[in-house]
SEKEPA-348884 format. One line per field, with one value per atom (N, C-alpha, C): residue number from 1; residue in three letters; atom name; x, y, z. Coordinates in steps of 0.1 Angstrom, whole numbers. Atoms other than C-alpha are relative to their C-alpha. Last residue first. Layout:
REM residues N
pos NUM / ...;
code ALA / ...;
site CA / ...;
X X / ...;
Y Y / ...;
Z Z / ...;
***
This chain:
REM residues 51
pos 51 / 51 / 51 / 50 / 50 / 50 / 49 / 49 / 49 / 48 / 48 / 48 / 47 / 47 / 47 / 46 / 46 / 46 / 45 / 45 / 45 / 44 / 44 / 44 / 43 / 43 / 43 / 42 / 42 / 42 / 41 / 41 / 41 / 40 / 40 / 40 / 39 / 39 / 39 / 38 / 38 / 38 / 37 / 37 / 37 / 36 / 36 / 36 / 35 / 35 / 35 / 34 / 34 / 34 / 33 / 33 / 33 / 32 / 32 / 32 / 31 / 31 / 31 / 30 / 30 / 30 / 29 / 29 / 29 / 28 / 28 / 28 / 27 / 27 / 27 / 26 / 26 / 26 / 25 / 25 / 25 / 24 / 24 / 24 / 23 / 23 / 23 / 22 / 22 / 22 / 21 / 21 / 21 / 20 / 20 / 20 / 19 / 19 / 19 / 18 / 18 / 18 / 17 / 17 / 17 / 16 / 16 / 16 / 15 / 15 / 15 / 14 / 14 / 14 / 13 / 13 / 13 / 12 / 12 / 12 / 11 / 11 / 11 / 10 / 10 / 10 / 9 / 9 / 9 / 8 / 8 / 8 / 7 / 7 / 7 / 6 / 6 / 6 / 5 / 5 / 5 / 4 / 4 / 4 / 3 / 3 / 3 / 2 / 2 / 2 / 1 / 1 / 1;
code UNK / UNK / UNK / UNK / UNK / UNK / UNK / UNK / UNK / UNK / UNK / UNK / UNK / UNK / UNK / UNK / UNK / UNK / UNK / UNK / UNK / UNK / UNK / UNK / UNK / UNK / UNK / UNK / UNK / UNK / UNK / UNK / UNK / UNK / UNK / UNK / UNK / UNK / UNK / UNK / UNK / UNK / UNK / UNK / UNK / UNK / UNK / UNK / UNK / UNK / UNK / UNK / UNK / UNK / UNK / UNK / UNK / UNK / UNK / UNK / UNK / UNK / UNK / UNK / UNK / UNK / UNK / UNK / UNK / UNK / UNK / UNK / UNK / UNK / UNK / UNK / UNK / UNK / UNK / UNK / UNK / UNK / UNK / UNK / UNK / UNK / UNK / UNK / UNK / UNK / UNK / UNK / UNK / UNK / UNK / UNK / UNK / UNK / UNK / UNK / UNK / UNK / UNK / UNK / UNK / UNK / UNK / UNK / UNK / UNK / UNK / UNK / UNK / UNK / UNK / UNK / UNK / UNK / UNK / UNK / UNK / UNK / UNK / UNK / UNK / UNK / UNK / UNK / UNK / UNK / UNK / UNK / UNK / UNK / UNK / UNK / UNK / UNK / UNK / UNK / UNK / UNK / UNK / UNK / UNK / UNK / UNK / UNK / UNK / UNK / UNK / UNK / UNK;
site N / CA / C / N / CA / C / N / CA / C / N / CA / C / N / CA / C / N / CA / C / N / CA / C / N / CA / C / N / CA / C / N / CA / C / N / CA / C / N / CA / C / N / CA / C / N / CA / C / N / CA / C / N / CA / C / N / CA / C / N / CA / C / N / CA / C / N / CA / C / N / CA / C / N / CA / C / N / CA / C / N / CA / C / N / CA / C / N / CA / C / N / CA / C / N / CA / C / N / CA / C / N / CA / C / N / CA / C / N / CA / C / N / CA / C / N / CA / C / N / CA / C / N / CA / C / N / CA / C / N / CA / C / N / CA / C / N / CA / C / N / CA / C / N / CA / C / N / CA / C / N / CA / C / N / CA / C / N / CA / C / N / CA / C / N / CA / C / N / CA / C / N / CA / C / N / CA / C;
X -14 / 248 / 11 / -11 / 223 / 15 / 5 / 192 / 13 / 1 / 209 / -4 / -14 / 215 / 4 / -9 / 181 / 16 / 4 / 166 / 5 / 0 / 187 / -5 / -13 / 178 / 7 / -6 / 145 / 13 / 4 / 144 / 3 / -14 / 166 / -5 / -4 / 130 / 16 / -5 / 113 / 6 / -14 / 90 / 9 / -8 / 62 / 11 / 12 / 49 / 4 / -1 / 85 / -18 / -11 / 85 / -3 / 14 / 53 / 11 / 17 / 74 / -9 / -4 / 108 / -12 / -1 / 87 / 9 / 15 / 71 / 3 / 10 / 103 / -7 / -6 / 120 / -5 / 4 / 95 / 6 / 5 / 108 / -1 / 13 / 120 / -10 / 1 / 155 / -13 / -9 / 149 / 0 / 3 / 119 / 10 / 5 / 131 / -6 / -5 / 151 / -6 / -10 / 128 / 10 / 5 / 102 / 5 / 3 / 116 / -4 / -10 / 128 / 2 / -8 / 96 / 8 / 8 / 78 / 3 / -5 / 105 / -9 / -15 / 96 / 4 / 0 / 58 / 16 / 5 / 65 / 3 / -13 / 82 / 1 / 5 / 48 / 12 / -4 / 61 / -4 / -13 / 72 / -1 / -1 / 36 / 11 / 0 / 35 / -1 / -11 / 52 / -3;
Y 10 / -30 / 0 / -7 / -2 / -5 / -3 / -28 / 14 / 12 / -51 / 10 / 6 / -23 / -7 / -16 / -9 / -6 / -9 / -43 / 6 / 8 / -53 / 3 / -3 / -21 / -10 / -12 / -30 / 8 / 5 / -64 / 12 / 5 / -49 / -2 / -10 / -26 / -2 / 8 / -56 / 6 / 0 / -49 / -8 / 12 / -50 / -9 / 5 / -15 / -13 / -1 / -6 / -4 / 12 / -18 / -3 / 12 / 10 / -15 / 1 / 34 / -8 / 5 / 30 / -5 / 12 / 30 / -2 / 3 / 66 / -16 / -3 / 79 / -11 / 6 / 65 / 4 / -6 / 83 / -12 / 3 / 69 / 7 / -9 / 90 / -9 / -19 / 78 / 6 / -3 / 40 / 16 / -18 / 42 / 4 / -8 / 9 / 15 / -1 / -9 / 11 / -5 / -5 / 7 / -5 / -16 / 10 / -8 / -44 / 16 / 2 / -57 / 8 / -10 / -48 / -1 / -10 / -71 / 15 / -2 / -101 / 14 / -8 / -94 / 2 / -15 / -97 / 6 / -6 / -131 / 18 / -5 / -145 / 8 / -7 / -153 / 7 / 10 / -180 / 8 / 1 / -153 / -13 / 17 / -144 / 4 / 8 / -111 / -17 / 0 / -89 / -10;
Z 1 / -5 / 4 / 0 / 3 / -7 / 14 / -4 / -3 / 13 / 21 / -12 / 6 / 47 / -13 / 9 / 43 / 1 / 12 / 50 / -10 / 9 / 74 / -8 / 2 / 93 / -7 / 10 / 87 / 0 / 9 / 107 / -16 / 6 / 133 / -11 / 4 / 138 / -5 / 11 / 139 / -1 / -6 / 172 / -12 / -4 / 156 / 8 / -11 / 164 / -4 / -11 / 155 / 9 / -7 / 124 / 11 / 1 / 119 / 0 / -13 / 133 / -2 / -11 / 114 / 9 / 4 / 79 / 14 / -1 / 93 / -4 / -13 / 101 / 3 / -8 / 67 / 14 / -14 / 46 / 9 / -13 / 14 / 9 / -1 / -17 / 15 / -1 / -16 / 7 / -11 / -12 / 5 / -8 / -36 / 10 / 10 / -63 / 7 / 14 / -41 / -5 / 0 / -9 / -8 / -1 / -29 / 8 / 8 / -35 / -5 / 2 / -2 / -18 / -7 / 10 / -9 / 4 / -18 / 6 / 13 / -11 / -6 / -1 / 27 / -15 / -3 / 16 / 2 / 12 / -5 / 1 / 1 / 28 / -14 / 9 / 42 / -6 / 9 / 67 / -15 / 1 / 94 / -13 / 8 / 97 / -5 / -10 / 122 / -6 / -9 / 94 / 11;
***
């Protein structure tokens, strides 16, 4: 998350979202955003993989 040119890992969220959306601990994926401060970053995310 703190290297913005590693766009591999978003495509590996982005996936992995997809494929556990349901069964995720959304809490615990707000809170560790949130020590980034990214937390728009995953509401994108979940938006995008919600369609």
């Amino acid at each position: 998350m703190n290297d913005p040119t590693r766009t591999r890992d978003l495509d590996d969220i982005r996936a992995l979202l997809r494929a556990h959306h349901e069964s995720l601990d959304h809490e615990a994926l707000t809170t560790y955003f949130r020590l980034f401060e990214r937390e728009d970053l995953l509401e994108a995310l979940i938006d995008e993989v919600r369609g």
